[in-house]
C-alpha positions in Angstrom: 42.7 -75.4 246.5 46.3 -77.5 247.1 49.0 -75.1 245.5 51.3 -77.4 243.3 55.3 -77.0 243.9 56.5 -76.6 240.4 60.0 -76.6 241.3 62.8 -79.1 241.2 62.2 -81.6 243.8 64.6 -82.3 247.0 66.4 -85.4 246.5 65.1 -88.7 248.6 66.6 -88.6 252.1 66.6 -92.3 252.6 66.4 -93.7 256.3 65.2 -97.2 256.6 66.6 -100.2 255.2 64.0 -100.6 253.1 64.1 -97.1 251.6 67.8 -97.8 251.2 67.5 -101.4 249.6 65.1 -100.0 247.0 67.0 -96.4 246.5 67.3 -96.6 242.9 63.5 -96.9 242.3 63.0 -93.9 244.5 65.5 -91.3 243.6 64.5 -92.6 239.3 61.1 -91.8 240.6 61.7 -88.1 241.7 64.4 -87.7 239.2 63.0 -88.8 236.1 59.4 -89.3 237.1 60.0 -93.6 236.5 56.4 -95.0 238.7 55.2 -92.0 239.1 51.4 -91.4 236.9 49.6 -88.5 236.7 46.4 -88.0 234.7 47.1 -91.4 233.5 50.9 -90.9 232.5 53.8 -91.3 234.2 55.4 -88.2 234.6 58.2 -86.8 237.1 56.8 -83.9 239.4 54.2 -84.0 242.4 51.5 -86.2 241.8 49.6 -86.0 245.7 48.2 -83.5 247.9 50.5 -80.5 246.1 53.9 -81.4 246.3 54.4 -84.8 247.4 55.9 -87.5 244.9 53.7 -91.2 245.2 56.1 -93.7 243.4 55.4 -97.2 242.9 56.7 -100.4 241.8 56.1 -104.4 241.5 58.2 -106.5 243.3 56.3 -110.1 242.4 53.0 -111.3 242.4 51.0 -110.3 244.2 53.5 -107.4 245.4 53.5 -103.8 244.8 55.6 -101.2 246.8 55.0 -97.7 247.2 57.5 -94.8 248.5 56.1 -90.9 249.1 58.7 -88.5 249.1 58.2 -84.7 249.6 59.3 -82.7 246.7 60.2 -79.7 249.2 62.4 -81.8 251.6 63.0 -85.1 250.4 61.3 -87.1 253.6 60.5 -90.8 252.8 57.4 -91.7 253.8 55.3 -95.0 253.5 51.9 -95.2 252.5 49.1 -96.1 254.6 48.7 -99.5 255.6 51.9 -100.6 253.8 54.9 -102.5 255.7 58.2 -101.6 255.0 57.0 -99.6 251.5 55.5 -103.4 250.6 51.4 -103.0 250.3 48.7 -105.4 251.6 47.2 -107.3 248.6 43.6 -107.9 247.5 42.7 -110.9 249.0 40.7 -114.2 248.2 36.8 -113.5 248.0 36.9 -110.6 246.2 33.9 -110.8 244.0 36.4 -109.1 240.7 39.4 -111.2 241.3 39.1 -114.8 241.2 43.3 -114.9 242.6 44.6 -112.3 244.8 46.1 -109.2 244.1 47.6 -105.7 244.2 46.3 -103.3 246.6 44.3 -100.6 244.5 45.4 -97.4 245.5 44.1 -93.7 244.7 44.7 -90.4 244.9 45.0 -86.8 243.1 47.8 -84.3 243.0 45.9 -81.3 244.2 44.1 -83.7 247.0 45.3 -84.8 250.4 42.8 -87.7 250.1 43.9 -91.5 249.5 42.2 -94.6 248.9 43.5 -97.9 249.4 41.0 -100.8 248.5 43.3 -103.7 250.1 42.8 -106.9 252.4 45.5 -106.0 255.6 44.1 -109.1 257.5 44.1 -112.2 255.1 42.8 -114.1 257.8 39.2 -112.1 257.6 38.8 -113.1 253.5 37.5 -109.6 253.2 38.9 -106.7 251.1 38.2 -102.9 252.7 38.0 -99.8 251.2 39.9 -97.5 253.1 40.2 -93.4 252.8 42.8 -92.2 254.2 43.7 -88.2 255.0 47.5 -86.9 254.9 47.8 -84.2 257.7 51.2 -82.7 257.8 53.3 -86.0 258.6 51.0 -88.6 259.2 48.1 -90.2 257.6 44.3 -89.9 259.6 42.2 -93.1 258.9 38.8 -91.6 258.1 36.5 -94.4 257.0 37.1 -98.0 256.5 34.0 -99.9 254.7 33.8 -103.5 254.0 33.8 -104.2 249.9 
């Protein structure tokens, strides 16, 4: 079992200039817990793989950005398979979704597993289902199936 840091998070050490252009989303997501959900709320406080903060945002349609910060340092890292925090959208095809749009992503607080049902390659017309495993300070690709 994934022990949960229960104590007041490290503020966001932001490097890139994308963490930087988008600082105020980040730091109000570990601060005050603004894009951050857990068990269907939003809520500040770890909400992946035991003390890691998963905050997320729209930036347009279809657009949706992502930031992970680590409650115990304050590291910025991006998810997998986004691009400078932006995520790769459902794409055309999709039997669901007659237009495309955001990436579905899922995970759990006490898990270091993460789903990202996305299209990365628009050019294929084919959305993927993608689990993903967080090990340390990188993510593992694990399985990626065809939807």
């Amino acid at each position: 079992m994934t022990k949960i840091f229960r104590g007041i998070a490290a503020a966001p050490i932001l490097e890139t200039k994308q963490q930087k252009l988008f600082r105020t989303r980040i730091r109000e997501g570990v601060a005050n817990g603004i894009g951050v959900t857990r068990d269907g709320q939003e809520q500040p406080g770890p909400n992946f793989a035991g003390h890691y903060i998963v905050v997320e945002w729209q930036c347009g349609s279809p657009c949706g950005m992502m930031a992970m910060v680590d409650a115990v340092s304050g590291k910025v890292y991006d998810l997998p398979l986004s691009t400078d925090l932006v995520l790769p959208a459902i794409g055309p095809g999709d039997s669901e979704r007659s237009m495309p749009g955001y990436a579905i992503v899922k995970f759990r607080q006490n898990s270091r597993l993460m789903t990202v049902e996305a299209n990365p390659e628009w050019k294929e017309h084919r959305n993927y289902k993608h689990y993903f495993l967080w090990e340390g300070n990188r993510w593992r690709l694990l399985l990626r199936v065809p939807e």
